[in-house]
Backbone as CSV, one residue per row, in Angstrom:
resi,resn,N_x,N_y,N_z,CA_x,CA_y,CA_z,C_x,C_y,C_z
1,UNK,13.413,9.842,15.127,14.387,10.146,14.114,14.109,9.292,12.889
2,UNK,14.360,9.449,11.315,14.018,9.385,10.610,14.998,8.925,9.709
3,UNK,15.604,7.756,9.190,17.024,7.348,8.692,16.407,7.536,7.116
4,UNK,16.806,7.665,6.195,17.003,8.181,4.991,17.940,7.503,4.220
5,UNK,18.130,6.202,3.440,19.132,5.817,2.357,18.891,5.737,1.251
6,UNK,19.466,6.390,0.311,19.815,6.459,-0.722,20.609,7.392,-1.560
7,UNK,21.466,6.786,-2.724,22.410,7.336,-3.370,22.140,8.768,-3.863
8,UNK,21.014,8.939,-4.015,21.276,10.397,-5.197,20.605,11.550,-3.796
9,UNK,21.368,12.133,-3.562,21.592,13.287,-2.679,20.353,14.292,-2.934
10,UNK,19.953,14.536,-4.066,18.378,15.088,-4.692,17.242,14.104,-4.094
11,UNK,17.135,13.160,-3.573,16.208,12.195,-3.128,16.318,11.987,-1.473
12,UNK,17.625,12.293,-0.946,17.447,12.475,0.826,16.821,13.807,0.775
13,UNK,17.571,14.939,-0.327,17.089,15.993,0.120,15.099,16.382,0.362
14,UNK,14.562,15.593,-0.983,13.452,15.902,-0.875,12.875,14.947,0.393
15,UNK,13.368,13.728,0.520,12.416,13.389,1.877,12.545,14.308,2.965
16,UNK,13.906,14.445,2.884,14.086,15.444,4.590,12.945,16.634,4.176
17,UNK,12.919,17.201,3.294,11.805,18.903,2.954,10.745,18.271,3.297
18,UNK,10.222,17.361,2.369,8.712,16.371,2.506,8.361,16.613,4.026
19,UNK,9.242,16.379,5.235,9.272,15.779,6.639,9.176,16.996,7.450
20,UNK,9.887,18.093,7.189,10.325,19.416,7.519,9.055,19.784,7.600
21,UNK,9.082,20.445,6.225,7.059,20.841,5.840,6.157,20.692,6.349
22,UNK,6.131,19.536,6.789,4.743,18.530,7.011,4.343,19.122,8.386
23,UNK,5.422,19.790,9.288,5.167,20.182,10.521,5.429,18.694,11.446
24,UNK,5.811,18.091,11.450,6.388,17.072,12.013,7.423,17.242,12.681
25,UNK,7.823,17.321,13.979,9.081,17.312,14.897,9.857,16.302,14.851
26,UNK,10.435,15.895,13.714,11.581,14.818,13.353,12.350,15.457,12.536
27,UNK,13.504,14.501,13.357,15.011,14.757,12.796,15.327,13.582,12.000
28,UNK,16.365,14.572,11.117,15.881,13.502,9.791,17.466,13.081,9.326
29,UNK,17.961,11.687,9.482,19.952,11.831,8.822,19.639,11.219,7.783
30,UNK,20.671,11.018,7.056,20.568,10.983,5.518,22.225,10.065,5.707
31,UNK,22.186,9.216,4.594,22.856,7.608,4.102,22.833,7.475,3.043
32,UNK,23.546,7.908,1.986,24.117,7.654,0.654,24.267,5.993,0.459
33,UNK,24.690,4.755,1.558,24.964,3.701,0.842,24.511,2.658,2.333
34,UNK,25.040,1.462,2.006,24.766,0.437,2.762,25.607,0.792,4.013
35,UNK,26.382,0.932,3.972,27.647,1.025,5.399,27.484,2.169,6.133
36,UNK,26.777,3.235,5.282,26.481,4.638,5.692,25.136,4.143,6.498
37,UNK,24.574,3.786,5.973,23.128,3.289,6.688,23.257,2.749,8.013
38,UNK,23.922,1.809,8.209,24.463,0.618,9.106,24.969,1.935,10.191
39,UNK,26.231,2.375,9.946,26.794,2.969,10.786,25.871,4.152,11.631
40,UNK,24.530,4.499,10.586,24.241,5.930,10.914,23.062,5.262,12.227
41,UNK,22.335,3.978,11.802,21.147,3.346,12.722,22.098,2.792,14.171
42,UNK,23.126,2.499,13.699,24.118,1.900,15.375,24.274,3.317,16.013
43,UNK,24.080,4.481,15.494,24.519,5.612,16.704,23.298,6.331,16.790
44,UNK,22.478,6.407,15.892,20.986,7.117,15.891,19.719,6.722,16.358
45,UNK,19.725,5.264,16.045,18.602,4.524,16.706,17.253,4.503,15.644
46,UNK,16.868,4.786,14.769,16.234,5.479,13.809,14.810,4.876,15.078
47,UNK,13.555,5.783,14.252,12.028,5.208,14.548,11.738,4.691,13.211
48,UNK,12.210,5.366,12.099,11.510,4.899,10.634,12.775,5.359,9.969
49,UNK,12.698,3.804,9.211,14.270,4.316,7.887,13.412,3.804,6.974
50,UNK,13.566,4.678,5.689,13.262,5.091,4.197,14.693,4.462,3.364
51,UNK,14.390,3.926,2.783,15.506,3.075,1.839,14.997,2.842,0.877
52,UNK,16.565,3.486,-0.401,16.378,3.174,-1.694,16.299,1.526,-2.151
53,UNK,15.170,1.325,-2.949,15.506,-0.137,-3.234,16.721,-0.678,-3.752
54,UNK,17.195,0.179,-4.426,18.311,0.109,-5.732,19.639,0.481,-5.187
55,UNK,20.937,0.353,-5.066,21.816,1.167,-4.634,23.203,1.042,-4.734
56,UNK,24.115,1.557,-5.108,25.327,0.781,-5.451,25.689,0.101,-3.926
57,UNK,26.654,-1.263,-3.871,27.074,-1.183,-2.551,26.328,-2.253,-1.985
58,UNK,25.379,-2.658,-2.485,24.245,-3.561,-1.663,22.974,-2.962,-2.247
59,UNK,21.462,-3.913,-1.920,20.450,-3.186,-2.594,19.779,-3.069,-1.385
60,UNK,18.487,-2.051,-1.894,17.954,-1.943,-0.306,17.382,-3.158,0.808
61,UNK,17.092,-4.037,-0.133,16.988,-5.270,0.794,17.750,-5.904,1.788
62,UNK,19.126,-5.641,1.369,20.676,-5.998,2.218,20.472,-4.804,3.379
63,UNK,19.898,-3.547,2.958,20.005,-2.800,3.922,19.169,-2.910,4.970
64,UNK,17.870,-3.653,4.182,17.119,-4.148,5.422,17.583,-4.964,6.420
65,UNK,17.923,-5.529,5.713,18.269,-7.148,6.708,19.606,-6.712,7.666
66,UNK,20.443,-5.544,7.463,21.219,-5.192,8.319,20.302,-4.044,8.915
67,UNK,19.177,-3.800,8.980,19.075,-2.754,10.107,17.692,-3.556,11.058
68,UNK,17.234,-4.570,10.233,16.217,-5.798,11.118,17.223,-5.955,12.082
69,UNK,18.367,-6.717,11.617,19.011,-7.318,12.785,19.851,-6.419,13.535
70,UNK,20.044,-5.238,13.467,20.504,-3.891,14.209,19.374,-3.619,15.528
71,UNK,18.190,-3.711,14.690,17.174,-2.950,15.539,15.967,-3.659,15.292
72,UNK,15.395,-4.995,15.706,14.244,-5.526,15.251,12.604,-4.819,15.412
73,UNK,12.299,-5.055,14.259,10.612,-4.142,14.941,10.660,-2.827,14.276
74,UNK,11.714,-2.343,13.605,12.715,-1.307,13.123,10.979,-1.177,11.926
75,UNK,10.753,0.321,11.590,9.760,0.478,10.376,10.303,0.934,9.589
76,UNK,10.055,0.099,8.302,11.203,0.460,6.691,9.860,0.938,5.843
77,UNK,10.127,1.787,5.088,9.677,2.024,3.581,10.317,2.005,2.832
78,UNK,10.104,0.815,1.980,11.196,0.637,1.238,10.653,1.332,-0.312
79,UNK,11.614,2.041,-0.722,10.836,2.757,-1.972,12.162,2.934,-3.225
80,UNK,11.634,3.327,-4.437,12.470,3.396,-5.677,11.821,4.112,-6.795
81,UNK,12.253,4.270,-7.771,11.636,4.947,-8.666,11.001,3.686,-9.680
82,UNK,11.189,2.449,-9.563,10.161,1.854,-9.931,10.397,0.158,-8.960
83,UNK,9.687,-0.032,-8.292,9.369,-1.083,-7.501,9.570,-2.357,-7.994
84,UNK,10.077,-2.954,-7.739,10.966,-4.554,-8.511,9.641,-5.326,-8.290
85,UNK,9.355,-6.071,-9.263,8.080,-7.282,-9.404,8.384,-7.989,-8.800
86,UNK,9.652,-8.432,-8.483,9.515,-9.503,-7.642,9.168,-9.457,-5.930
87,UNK,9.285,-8.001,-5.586,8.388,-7.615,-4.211,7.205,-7.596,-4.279
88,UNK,6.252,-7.474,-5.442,4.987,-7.026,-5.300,4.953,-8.643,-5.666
89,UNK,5.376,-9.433,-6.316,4.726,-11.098,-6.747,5.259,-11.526,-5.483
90,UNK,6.232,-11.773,-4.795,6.353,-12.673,-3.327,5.815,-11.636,-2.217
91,UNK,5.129,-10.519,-2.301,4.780,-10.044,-1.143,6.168,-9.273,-0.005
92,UNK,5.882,-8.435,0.322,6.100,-7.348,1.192,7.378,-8.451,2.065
93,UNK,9.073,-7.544,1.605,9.470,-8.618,2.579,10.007,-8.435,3.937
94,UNK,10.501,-9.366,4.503,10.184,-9.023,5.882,11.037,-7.603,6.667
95,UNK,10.142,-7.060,7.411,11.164,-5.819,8.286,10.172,-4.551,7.317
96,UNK,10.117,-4.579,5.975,9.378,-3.857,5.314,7.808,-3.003,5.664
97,UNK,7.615,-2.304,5.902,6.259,-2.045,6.292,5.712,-1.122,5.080
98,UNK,6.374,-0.876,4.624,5.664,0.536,3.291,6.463,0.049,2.342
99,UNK,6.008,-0.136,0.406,6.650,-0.071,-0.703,6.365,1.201,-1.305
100,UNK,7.037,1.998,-1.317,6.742,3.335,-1.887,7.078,3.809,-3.065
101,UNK,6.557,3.723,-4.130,7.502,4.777,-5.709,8.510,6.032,-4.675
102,UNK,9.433,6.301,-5.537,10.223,7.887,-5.327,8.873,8.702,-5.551
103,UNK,8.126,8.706,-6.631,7.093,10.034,-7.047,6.042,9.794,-6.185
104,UNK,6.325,9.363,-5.201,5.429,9.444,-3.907,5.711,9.338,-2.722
105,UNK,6.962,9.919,-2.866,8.068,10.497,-1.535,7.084,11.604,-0.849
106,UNK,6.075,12.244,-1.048,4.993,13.573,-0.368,4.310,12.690,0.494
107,UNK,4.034,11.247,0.710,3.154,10.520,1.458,4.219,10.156,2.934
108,UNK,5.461,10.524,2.631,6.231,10.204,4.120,5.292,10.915,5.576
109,UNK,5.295,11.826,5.575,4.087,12.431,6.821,2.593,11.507,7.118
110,UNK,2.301,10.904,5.939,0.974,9.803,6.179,1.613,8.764,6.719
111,UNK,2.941,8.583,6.177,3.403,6.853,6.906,3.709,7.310,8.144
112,UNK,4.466,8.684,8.430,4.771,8.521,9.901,3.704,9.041,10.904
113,UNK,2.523,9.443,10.076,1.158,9.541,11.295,0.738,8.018,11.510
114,UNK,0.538,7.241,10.426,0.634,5.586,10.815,1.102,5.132,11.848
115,UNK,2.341,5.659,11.500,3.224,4.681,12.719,3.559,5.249,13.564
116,UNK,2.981,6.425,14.196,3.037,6.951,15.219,1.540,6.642,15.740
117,UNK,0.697,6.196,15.294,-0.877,6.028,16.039,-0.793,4.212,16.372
118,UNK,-0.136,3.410,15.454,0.362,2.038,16.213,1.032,2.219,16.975
């Protein structure tokens, strides 16, 4: 299963299509905010959550660190429509496995052949 956060409802929608498409047998929920996220990984279990960096409510980093300690080992891509410098100057942070732009939301099927062959 495939957790999905972020605010603008045009951006779950295209990951879930991206995932659909791809011919991939994943189910895909979708999380508008931090609490939505939280609540949706305590009953879903995710394999890979996709999180907006940016978000009202908390930023995606807060969302990390509540779904690390939900589910450790948990695989994040953390992505945005433009990637904060201060992730790419201190390096990839922890729980994180993918930094992704939004305009390269079409590469979700490459991350989850990744992390389905680890």
């Amino acid at each position: 299963m495939v957790l999905v956060v972020d605010d603008e409802p045009e951006v779950r929608a295209l990951a879930r299509i991206v995932l659909e498409v791809s011919g991939h047998p994943v189910r895909v929920v979708e999380a508008a905010d931090r609490l939505a996220a939280v609540a949706a990984a305590e009953r879903e279990r995710p394999d890979l959550a996709v999180v907006d960096q940016r978000m009202p409510g908390g930023d995606g980093l807060s969302v990390v660190a509540d779904l690390a300690a939900l589910q450790p080992g948990l695989a994040v891509v953390l992505c945005s429509a433009a990637i904060d410098g201060r992730l790419t100057a201190e390096g990839t942070p922890p729980g994180v496995r993918w930094l992704l732009p939004k305009h390269e939301l079409v590469r979700l099927p490459e991350l989850l052949d990744q992390l389905l062959e680890s």
